[in-house]
C-alpha positions in Angstrom: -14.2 -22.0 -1.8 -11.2 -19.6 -2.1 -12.0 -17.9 -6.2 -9.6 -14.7 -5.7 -6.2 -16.0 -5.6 -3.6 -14.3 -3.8 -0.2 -13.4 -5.0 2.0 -13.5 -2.1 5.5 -11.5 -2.2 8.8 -13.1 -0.4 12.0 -12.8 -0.4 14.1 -16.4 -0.5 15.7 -15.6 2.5 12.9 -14.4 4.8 12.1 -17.9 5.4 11.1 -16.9 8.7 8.2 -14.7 7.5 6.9 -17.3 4.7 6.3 -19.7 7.7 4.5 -17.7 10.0 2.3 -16.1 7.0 1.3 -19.6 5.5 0.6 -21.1 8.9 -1.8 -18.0 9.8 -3.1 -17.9 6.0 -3.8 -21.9 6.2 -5.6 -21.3 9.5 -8.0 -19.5 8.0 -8.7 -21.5 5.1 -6.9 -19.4 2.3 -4.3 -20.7 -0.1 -1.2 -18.4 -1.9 1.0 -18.6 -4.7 4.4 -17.1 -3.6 6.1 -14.6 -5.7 10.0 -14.6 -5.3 10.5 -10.9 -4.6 13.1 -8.9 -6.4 16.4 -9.0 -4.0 17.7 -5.4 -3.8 21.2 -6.6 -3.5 20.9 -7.8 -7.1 20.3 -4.8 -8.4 23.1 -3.7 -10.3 24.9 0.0 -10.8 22.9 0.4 -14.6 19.4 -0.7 -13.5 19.9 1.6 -10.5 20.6 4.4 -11.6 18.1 3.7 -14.6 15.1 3.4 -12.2 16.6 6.5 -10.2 16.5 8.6 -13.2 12.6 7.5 -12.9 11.3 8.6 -9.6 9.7 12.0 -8.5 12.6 13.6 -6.7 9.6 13.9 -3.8 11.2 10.9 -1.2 15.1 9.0 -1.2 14.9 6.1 -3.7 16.9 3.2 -2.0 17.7 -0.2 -3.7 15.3 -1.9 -1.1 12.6 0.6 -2.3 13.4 -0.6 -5.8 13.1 -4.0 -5.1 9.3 -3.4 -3.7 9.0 -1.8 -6.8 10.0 -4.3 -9.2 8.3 -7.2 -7.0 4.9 -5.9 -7.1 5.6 -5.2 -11.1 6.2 -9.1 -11.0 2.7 -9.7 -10.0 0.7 -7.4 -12.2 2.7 -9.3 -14.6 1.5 -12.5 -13.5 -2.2 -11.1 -13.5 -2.4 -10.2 -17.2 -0.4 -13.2 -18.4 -2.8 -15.2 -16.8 -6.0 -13.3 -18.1 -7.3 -13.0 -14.0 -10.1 -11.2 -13.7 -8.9 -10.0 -10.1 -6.3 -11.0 -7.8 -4.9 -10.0 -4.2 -1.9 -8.9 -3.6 0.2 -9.4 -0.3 3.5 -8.8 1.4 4.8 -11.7 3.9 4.3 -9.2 7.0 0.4 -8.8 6.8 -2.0 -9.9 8.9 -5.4 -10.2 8.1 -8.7 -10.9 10.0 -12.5 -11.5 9.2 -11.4 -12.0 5.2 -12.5 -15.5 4.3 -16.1 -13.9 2.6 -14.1 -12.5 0.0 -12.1 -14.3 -1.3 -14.5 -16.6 -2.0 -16.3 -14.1 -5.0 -15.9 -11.4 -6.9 -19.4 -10.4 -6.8 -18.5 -7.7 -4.0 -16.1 -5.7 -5.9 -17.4 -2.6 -7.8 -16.6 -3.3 -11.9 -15.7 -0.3 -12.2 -12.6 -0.5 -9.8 -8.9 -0.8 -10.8 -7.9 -1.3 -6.9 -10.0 -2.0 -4.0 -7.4 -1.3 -0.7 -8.1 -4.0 1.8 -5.3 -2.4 4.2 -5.0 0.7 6.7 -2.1 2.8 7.6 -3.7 3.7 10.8 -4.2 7.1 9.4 -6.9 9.6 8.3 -8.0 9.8 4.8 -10.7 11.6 2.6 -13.5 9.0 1.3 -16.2 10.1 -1.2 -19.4 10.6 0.7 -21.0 8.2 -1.4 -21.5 4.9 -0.3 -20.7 2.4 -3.0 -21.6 -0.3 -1.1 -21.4 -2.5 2.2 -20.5 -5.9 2.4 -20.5 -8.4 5.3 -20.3 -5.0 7.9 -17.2 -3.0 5.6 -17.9 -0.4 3.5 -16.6 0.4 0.2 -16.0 3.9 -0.8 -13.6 5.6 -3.2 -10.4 6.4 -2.0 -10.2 10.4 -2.7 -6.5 10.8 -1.3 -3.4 9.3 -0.8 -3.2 6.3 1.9 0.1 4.7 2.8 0.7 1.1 2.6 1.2 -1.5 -0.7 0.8 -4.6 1.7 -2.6 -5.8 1.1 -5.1 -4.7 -1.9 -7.4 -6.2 -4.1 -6.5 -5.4 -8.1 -8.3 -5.8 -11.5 -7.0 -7.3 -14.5 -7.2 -3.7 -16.1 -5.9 -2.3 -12.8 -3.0 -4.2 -13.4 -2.6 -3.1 -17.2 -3.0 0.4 -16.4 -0.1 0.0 -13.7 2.3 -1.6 -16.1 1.6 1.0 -18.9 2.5 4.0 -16.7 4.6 2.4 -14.6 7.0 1.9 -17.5 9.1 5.0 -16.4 8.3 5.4 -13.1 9.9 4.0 -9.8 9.1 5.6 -6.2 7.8 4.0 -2.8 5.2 1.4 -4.3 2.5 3.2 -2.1 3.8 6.2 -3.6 3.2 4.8 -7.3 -0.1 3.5 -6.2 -2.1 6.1 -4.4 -0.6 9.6 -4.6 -1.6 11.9 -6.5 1.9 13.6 -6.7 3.1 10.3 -9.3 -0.2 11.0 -11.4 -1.3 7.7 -12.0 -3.6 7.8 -9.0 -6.3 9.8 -10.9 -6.3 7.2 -13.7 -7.7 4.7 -11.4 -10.9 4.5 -9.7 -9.7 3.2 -6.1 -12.2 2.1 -3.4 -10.9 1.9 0.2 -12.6 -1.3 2.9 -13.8 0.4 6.2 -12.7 -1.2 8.6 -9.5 -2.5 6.9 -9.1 -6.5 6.9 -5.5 -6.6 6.5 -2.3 -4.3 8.4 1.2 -4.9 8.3 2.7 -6.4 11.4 4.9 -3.6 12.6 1.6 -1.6 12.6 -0.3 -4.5 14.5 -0.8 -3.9 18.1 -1.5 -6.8 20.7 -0.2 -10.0 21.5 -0.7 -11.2 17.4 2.5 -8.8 16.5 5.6 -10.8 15.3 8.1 -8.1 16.0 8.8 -8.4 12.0 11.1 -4.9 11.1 10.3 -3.0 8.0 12.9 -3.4 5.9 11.7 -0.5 4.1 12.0 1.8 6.8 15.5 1.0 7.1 16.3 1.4 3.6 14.9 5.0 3.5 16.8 6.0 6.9 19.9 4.6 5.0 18.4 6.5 1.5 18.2 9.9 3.2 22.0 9.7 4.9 23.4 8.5 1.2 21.5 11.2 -0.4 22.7 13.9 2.2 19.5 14.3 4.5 21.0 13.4 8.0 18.8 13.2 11.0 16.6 16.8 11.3 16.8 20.0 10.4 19.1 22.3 12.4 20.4 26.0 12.9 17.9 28.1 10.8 16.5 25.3 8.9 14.8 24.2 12.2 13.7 27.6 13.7 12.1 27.9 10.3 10.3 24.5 10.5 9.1 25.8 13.9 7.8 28.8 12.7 6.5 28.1 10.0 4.4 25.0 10.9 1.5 26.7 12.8 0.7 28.0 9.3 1.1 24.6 7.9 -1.2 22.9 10.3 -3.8 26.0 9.8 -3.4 25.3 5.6 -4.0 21.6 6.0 -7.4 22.2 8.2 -8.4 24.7 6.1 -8.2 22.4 3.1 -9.5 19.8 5.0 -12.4 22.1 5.8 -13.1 22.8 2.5 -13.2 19.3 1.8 -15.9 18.5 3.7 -18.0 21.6 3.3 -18.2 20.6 -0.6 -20.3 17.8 0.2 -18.1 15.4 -2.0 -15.5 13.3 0.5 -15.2 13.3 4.6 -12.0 12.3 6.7 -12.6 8.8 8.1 -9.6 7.5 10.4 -9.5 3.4 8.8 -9.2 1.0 11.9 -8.6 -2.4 11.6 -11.0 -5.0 11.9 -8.7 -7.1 13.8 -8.1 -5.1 16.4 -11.4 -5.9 18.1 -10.6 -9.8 18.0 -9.5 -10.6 21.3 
């Protein structure tokens, strides 16, 4: 029996998406309450440049990256009005495999935790040496740098509190707002990270399950960077100085890294996906 209920974000006209994300939900016994996500388009002139005036400067802020934003506010909405003790929340291009156990309890998820991330970016991250603990062959350790992705996590009722306090006068990429540290609400949170990841998002799937679904997002921050004067790559002098100077760049980060692991506290751990070994 399904006791975490999932929040799952769609927008009215990807009708196309909403189908093939019940049917694959459905197949594996799991049951969603869709949240009508935030069209960018109605977004007006005020409210943009209002929730412009909020982000970090670090990435382009398009409308489309607004509209995530403003979506996934929705649902921590939802989660406090409601009094839920924990909730999961989803984007309409996620896939997820071996995640029936748990939903069905929240026994498995450490009290402590304002976000457990059930999703990988295909990417390397830093996780705390410490095992917190391992459930049904994933472990659960606390995230201890930024991961990329806002498609699939697990979030506490005072997770989602916490994010609508300090989210108040924020507004960047949602993974951004989540789990960098460069935002600052990142540290406020105790986040745990699944190893393997049950759930990634269909443009990252590989394998004859991909649906060929196009970020939208990644389209929005092409457009973002041209409207906001970043065209294509660096050129002239800008490039020769990328060039040169990213030997040293590459020789900071593994140094870092290095020191890192050599304190004993966190290790890089690439996070697969569990589904990839599902024929």
């Amino acid at each position: 029996m399904q006791h975490i209920p999932i929040f799952l974000i769609n927008l009215d006209r990807s009708t196309d998406r909403l189908e093939d994300i019940s049917h694959r939900l459905s197949s594996i016994g799991l049951t969603f309450e869709r949240i009508s996500a935030v069209n960018s388009e109605t977004i007006d002139e005020e409210q943009e440049k209002r929730l412009f005036s909020y982000s970090s400067g670090h990435l382009p802020l398009g409308k489309g990256e607004m509209g995530c934003f403003l979506s996934h506010r929705k649902v921590w909405q939802e989660i406090v009005d409601r009094g839920l003790k924990w909730a999961f929340v989803a984007e309409d291009d996620l896939h997820l495999s071996h995640a029936t156990p748990f939903f069905e309890t929240t026994d498995w998820l450490p009290e402590a935790a304002h976000i457990v991330k059930a999703e990988t970016a295909r990417q390397k991250v830093f996780l705390s040496t410490d095992l917190q603990s391992e459930v049904s062959g994933h472990e659960l350790r606390r995230l201890q740098s930024y991961h990329g992705g806002s498609a699939g996590y697990f979030v506490s009722a005072k997770g989602a509190a916490l994010l609508l306090k300090e989210s108040e006068r924020k507004c960047d990429a949602l993974d951004h707002v989540l789990f960098h540290p460069w935002i600052g609400i990142v540290q406020q949170m105790a986040v745990y990270q699944m190893d393997p990841a049950i759930c990634v998002q269909d443009y990252l799937l590989r394998g004859p399950q991909k649906r060929g679904f196009r970020s939208t997002l990644n389209t929005d921050r092409k457009d973002s960077r041209q409207a906001q004067g970043l065209k294509g790559k660096p050129k002239g002098l800008a490039k020769l100085w990328r060039e040169l100077s990213r030997p040293f760049t590459r020789l900071g980060r593994r140094a870092l890294d290095a020191a890192r692991n050599l304190s004993g506290t966190a290790r890089i751990k690439f996070i697969p996906y569990v589904g990839d070994k599902t024929p």
